[in-house]
Backbone bond lengths (Angstrom), bond angles and torsions (degrees), N, CA, C in turn:
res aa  C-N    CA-C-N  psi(-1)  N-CA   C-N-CA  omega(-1)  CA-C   N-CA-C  phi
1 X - - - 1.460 - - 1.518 108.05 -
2 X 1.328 122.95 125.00 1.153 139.36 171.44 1.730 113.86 -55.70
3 X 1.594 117.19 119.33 1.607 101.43 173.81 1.400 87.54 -90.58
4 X 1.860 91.62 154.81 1.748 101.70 159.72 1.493 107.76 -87.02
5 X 1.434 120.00 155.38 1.387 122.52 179.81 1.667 96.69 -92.62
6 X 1.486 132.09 20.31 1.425 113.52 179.32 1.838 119.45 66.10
7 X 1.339 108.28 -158.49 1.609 120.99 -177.01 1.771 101.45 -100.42
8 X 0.905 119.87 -4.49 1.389 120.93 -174.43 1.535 116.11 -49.69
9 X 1.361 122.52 108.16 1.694 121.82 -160.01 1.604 106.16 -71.46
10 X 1.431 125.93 122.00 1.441 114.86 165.49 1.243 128.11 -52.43
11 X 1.502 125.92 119.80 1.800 137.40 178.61 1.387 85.12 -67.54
12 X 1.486 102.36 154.88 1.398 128.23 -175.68 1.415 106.97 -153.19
13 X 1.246 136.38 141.60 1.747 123.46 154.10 1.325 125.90 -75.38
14 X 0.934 121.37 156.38 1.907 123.80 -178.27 1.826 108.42 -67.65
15 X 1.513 97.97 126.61 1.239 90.10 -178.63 1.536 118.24 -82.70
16 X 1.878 112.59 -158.97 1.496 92.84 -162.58 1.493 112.19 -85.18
17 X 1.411 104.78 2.49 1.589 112.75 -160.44 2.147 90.23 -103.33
18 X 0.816 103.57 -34.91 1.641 112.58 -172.60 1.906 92.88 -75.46
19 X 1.319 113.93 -48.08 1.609 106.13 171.44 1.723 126.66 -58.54
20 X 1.660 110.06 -34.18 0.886 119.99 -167.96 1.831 101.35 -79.39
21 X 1.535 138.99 -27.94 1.138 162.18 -114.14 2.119 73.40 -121.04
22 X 1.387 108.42 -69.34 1.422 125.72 -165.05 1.379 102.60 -65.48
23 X 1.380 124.66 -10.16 1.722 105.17 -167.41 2.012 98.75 -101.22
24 X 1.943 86.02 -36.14 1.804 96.56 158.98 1.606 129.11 -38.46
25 X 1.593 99.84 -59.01 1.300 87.71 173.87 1.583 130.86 -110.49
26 X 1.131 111.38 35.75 1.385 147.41 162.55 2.153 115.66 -84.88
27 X 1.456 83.39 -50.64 1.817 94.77 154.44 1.219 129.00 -65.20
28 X 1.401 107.92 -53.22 1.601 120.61 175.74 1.670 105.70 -36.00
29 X 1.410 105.45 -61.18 1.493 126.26 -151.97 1.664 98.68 -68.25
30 X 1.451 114.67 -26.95 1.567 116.35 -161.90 1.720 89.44 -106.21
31 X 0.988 143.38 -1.70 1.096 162.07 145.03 1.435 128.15 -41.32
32 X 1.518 94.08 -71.42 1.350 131.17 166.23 1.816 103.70 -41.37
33 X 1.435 94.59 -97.88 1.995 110.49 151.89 1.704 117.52 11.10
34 X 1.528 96.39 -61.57 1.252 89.54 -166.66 1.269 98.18 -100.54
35 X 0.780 144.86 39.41 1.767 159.46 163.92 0.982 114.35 -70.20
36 X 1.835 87.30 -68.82 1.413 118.93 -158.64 1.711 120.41 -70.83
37 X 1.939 91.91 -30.55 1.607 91.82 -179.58 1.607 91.01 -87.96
38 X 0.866 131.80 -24.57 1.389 118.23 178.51 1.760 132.51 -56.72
39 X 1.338 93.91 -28.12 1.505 122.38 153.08 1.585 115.68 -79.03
40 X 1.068 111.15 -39.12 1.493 105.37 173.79 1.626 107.69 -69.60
41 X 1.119 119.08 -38.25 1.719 114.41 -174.23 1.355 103.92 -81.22
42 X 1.100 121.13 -16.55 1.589 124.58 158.57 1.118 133.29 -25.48
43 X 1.920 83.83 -67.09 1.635 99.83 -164.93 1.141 102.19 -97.51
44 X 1.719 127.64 -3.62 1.287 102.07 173.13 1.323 113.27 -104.46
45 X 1.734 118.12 14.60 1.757 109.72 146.57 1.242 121.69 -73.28
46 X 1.354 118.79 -31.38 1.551 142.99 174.22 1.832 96.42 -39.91
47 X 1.517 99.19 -64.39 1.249 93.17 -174.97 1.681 142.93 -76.37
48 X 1.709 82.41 -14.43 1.632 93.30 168.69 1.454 117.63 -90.32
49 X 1.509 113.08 -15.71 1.361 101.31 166.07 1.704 127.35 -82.17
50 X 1.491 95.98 -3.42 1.579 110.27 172.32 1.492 107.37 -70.39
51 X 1.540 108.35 -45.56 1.406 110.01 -166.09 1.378 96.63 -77.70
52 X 1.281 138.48 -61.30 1.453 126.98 155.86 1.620 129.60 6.66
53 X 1.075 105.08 -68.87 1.905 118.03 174.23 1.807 88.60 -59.51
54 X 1.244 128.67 -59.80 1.654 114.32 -137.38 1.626 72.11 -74.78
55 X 1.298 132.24 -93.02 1.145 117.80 -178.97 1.591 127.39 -0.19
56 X 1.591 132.53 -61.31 1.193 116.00 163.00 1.365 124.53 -73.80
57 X 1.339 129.19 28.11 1.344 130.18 171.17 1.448 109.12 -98.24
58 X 1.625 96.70 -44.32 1.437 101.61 164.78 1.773 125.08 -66.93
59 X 0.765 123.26 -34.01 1.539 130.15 139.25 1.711 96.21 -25.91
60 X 1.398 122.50 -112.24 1.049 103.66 -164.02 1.489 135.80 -82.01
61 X 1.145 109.41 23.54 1.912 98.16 131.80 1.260 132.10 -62.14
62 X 1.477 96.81 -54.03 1.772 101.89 172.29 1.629 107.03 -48.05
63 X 1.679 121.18 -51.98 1.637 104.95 167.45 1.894 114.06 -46.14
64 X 1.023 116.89 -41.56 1.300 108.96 -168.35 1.478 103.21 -71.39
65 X 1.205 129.63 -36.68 1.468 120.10 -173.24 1.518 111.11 -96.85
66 X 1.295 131.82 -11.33 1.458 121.12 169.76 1.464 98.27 -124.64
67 X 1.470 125.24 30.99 1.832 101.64 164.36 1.163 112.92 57.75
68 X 1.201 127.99 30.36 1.355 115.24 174.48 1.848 106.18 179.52
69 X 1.063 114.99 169.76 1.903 127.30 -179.61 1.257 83.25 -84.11
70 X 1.496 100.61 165.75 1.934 116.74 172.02 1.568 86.68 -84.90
71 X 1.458 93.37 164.64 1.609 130.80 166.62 1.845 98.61 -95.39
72 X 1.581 93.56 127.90 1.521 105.60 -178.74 1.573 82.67 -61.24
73 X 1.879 79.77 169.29 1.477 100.86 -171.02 2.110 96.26 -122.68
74 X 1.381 96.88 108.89 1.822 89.75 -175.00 1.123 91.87 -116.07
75 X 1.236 142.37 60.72 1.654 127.12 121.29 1.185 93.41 -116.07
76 X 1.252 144.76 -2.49 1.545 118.68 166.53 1.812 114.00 77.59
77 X 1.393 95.31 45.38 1.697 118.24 -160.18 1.228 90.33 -131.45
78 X 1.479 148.86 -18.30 1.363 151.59 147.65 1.448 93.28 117.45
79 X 1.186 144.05 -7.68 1.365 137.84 167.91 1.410 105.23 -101.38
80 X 1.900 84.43 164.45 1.876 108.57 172.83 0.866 128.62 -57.59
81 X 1.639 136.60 113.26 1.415 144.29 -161.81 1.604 98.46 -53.22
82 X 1.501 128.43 22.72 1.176 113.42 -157.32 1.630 114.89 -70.24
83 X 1.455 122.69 174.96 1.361 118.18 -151.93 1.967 94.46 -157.82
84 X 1.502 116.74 83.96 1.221 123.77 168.01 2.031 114.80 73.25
85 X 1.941 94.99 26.32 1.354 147.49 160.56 1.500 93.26 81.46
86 X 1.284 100.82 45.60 1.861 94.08 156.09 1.498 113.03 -144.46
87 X 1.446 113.53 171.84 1.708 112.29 -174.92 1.833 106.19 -82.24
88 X 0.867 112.23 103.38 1.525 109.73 -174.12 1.734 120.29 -56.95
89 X 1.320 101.90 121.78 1.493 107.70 -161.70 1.916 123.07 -39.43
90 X 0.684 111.33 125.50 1.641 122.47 -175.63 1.348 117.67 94.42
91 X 1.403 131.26 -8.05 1.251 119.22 140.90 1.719 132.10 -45.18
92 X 0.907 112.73 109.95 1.838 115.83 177.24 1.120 111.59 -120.45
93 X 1.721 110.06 -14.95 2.329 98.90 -165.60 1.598 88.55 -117.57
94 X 1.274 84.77 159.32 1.551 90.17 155.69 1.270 129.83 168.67
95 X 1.178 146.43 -115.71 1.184 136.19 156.49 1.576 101.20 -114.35
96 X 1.580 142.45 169.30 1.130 147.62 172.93 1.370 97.40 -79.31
97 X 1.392 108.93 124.76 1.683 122.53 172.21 1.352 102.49 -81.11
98 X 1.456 109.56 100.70 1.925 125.75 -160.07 1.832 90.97 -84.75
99 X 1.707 103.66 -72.17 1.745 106.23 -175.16 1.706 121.88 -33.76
100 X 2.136 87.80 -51.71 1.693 90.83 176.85 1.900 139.72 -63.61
101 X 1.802 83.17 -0.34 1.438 96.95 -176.95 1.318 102.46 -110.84
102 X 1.315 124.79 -3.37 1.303 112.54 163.48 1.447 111.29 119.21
103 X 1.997 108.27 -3.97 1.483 100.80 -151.47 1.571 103.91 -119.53
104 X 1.283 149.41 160.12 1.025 136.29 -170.18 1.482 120.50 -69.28
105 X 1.544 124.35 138.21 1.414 110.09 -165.41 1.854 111.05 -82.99
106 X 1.050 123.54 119.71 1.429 122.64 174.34 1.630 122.67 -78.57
107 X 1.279 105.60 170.11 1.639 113.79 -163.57 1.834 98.20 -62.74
108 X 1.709 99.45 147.55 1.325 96.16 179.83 1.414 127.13 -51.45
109 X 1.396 126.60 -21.38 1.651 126.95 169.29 0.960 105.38 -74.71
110 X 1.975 142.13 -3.02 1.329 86.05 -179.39 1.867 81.99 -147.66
111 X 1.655 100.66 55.77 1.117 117.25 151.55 1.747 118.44 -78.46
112 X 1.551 113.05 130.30 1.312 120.61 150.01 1.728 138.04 -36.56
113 X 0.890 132.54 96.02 1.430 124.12 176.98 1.552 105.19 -88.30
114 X 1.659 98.08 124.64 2.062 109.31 -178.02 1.244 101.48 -127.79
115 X 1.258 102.48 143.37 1.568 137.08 170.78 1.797 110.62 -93.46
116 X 1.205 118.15 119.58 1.027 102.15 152.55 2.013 130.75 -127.46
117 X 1.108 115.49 -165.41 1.714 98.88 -152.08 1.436 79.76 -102.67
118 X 1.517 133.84 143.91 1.262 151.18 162.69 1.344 111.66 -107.56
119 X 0.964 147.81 -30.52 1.885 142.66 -155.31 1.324 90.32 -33.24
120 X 1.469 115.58 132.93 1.734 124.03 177.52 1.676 111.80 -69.66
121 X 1.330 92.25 -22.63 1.956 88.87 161.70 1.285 129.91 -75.43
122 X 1.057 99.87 -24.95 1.827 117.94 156.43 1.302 118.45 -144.01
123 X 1.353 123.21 83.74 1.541 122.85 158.47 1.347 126.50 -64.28
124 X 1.085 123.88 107.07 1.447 113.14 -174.16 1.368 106.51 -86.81
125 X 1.032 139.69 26.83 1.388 137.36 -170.65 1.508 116.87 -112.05
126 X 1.752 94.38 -6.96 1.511 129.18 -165.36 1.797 96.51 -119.72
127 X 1.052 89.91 -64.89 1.740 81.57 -174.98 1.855 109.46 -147.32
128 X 1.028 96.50 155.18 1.400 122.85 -169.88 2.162 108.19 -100.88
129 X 1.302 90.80 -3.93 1.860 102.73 -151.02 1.695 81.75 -61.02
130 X 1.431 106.15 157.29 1.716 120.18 -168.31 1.384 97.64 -60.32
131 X 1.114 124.67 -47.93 1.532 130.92 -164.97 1.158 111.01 -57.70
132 X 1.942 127.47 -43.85 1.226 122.11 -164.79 1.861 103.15 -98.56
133 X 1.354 114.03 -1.87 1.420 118.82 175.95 1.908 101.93 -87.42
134 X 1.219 104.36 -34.66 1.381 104.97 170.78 1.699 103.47 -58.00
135 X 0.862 109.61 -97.56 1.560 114.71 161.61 1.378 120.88 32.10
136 X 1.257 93.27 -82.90 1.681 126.03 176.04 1.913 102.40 -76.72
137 X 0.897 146.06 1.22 1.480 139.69 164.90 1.530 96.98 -117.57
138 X 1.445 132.10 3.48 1.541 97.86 178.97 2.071 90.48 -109.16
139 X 1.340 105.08 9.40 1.888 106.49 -167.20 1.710 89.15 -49.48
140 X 1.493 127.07 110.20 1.776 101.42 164.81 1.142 111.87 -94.60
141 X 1.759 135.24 13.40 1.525 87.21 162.38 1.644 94.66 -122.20
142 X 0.989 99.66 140.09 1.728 103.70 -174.68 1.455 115.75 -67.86
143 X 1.488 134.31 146.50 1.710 140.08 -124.51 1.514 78.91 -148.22
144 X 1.285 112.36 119.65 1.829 137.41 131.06 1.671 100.57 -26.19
145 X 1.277 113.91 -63.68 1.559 102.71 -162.93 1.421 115.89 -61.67
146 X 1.348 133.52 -12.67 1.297 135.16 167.64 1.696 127.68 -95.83
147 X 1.005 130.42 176.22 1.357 145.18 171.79 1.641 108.57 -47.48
148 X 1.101 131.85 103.90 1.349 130.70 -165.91 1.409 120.28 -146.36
149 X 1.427 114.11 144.98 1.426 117.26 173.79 1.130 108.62 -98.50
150 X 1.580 117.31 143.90 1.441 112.69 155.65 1.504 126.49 -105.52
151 X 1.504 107.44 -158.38 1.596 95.60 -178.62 1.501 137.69 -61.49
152 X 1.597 119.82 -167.83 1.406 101.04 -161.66 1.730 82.72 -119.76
153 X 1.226 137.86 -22.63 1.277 149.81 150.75 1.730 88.95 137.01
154 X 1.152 128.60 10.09 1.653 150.11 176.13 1.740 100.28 -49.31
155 X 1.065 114.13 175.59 1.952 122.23 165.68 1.415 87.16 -106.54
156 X 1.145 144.85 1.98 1.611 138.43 -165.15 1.329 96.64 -105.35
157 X 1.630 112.79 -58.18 2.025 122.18 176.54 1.303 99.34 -69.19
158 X 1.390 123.71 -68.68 1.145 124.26 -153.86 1.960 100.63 107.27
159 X 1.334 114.84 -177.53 1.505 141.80 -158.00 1.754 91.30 -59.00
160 X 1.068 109.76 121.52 2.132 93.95 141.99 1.226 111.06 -80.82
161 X 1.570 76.80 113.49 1.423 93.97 176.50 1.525 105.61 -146.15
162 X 1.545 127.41 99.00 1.465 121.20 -176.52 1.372 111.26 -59.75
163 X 1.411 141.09 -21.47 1.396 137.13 -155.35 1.689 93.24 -97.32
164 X 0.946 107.13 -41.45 2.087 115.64 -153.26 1.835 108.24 -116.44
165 X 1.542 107.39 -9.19 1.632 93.85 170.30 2.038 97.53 -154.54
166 X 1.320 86.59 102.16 1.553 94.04 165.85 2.056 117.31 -100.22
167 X 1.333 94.33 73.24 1.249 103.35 173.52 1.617 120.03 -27.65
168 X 1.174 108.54 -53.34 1.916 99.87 -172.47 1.836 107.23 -155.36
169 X 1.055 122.02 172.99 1.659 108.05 165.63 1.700 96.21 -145.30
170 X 1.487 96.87 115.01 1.861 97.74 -163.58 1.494 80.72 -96.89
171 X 1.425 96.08 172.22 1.151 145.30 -174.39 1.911 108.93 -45.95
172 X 1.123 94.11 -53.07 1.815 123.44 169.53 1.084 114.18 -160.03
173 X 1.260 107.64 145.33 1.783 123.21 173.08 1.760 122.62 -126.20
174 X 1.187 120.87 122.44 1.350 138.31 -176.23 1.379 94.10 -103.34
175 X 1.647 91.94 123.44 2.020 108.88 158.09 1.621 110.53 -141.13
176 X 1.403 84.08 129.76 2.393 92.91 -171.82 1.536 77.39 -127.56
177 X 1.811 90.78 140.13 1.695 110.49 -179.08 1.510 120.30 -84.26
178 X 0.841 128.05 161.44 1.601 132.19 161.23 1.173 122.92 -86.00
179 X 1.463 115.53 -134.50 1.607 113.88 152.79 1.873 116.86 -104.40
180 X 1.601 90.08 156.36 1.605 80.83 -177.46 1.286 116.41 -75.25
181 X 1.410 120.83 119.15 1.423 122.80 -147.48 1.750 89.56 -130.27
182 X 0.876 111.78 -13.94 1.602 124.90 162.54 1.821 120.16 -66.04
183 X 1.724 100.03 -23.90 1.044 119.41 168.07 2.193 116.25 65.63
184 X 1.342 106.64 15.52 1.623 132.03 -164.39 1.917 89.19 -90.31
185 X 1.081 132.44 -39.83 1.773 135.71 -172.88 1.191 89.34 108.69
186 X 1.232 159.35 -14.98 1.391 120.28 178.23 1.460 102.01 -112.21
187 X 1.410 122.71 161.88 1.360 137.28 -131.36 1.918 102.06 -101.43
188 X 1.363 103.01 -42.94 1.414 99.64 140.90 1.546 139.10 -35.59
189 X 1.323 126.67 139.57 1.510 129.92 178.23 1.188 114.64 -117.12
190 X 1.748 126.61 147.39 1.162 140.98 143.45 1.736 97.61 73.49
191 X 1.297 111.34 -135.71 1.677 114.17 173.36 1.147 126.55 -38.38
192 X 1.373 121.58 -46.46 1.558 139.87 179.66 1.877 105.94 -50.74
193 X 1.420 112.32 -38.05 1.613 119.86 -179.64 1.514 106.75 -12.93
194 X 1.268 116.36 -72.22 1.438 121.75 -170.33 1.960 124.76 -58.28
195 X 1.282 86.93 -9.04 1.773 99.01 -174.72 1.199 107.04 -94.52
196 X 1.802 102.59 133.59 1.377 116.82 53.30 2.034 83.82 -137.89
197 X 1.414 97.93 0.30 1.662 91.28 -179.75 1.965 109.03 -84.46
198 X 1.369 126.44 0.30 1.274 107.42 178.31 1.811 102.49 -168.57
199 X 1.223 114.69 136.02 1.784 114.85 -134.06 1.069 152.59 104.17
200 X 1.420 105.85 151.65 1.934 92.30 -176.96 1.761 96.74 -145.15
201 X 1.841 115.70 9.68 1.545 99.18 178.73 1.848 90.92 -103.94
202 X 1.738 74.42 156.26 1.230 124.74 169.38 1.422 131.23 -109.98
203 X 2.079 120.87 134.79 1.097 110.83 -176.94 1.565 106.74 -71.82
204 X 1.390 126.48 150.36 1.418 126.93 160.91 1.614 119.31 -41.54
205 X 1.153 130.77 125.21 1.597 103.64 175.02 1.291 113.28 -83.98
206 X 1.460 129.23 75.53 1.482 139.48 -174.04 1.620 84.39 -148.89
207 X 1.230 120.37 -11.12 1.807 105.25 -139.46 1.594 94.73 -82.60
208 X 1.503 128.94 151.56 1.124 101.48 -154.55 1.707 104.07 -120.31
209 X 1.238 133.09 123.77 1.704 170.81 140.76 1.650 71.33 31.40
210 X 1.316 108.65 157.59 1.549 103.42 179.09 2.096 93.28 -177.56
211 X 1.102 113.03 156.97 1.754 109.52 -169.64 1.647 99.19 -75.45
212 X 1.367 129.19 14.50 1.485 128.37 153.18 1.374 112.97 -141.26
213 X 1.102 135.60 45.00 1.474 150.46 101.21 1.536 150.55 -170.98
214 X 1.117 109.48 146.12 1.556 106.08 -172.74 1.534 133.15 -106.28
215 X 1.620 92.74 9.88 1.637 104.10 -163.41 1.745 114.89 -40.03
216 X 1.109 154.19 177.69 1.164 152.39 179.41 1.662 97.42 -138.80
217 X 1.422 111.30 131.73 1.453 138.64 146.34 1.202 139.68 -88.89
218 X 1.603 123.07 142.28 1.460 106.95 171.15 1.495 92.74 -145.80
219 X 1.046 109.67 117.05 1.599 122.44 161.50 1.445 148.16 -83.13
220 X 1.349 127.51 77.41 1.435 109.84 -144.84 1.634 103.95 -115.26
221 X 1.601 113.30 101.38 1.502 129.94 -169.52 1.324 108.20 -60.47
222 X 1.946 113.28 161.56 0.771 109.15 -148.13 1.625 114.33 -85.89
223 X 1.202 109.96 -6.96 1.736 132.63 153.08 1.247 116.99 -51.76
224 X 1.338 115.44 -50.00 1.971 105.02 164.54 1.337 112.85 -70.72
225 X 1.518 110.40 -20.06 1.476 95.46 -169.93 1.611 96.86 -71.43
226 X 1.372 126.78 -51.29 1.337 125.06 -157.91 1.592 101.38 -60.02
227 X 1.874 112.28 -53.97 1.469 81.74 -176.57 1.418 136.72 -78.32
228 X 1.420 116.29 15.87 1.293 126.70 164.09 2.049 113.86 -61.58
229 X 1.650 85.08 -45.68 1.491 96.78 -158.78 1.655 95.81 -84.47
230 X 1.443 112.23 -29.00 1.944 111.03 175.36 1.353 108.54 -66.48
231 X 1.493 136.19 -57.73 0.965 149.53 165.03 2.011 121.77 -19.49
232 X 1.386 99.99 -35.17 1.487 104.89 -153.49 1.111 116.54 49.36
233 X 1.436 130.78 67.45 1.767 136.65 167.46 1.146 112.43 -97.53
234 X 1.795 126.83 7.55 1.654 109.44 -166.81 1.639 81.12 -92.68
C-alpha cells in the first residue's frame, strides 16, 4: 500500500541563478541606503550651515550696537565671560554668548563654539571702530597666537595642519558639531577635540565631510566684517 506524503511542500536550496538574482537585489537595496543617508547628511550640513550665517549675522549686530564682537562665553551659562565689564585679555574660544546676544540659549549639543580675533593691535573684543578692524584685515601673514583657520587639505589651502599651516585668522569663527564620528565621546571631531576649553585652530569651511568628521565652520574675515559694519546693513 502506497503512503500519501500529504500537503507538505518539498525544501529545496536556492539555485545558482535564484542566488545570483538575491545578492542583486540585496545590493540595489544597500545601495539605495547609502544614498539616502548620504542625502540625509547633506541636508543636514545644508542646514547647519544655514543656521551658521543667521547666527553670524547676529554676531554682527551685536558689533553694530556695542562697538565691538561678544566675549566668548566659558562657563557655558550663555553669557560673556566678562570680568569688571570687559573680555579679559587672552580669552578668544569659547562658547557663543547666546542670552548676552539676545538669543535664546539652546541645549548643550547643539551649542555654537566661537573664536574671536584678539591681536592687542586690534582686539576686536574691545572695539569694532574702522581703524582697529582695518588693522586687523590688513595683518598679511597670519599668527598661531590668534584665532585661526587652517587648511582645507585642497592644493589651494594646503594640509590641515594646526601646527605648520595657519591659513588666515578672521575676524570671528563659528563651529556647530555633528555626530561623533571620530568615535573619542565628545561630539566634536578630529582637530576641533580640544575646543572650546583649549585652542584657537579652526577647520576651513571648504574642508570636506568625510566618515570621521563633519564639524561645520563659518568664517567671517575681518573685511566682511568692516563692510558689513561701513555699509549700515545690520
Amino acid at each position: 500500500m502506497t503512503g500519501s506524503h500529504g500537503a507538505c511542500p518539498r525544501l529545496r536550496g536556492f539555485s545558482m541563478i535564484e542566488m545570483a538574482v538575491s545578492l542583486v537585489v540585496i545590493g540595489l537595496m544597500v545601495s539605495g541606503s547609502a544614498a539616502y543617508l548620504g542625502l540625509f547628511r547633506s541636508g543636514n550640513q545644508l542646514g547647519t550651515d544655514a543656521q551658521l550665517v543667521s547666527l553670524s549675522e547676529s554676531v554682527m549686530l551685536f558689533a553694530g550696537m556695542r562697538s565691538r564682537l561678544p566675549c566668548p562665553d566659558t562657563a557655558g551659562d550663555g553669557y560673556e565671560a566678562l570680568v569688571a565689564g570687559a573680555c579679559p585679555a587672552g580669552t578668544q574660544v569659547g562658547w557663543l554668548p547666546y542670552l548676552s546676544m539676545g538669543l535664546s540659549q539652546p541645549s548643550a549639543r547643539q551649542r555654537a563654539i566661537y573664536g574671536v580675533y584678539r591681536n592687542p593691535a586690534a582686539d576686536l573684543a574691545v572695539s569694532t571702530a574702522p581703524a582697529t578692524v582695518q588693522t586687523a584685515a590688513v595683518q598679511l601673514v597670519p599668527n598661531i597666537a590668534f584665532v585661526y583657520v587652517t587648511g582645507d587639505g585642497t592644493t589651494a589651502q594646503g594640509a590641515q595642519n594646526c601646527a605648520a599651516n595657519v591659513v588666515s585668522n578672521p575676524a570671528f569663527v563659528l563651529l556647530a558639531s555633528g555626530e561623533d564620528l571620530d568615535g573619542d565621546g565628545l561630539q566634536v571631531d578630529g582637530i576641533h577635540n580640544t575646543l572650546p576649553a583649549n585652542g584657537r585652530c579652526f577647520a576651513s569651511p571648504t574642508r570636506a565631510v568625510d566618515t570621521n568628521f563633519d564639524d561645520r565652520t563659518l568664517a567671517i574675515s575681518s573685511n566682511a566684517l568692516m563692510a558689513r559694519l561701513t555699509n549700515k546693513l545690520l
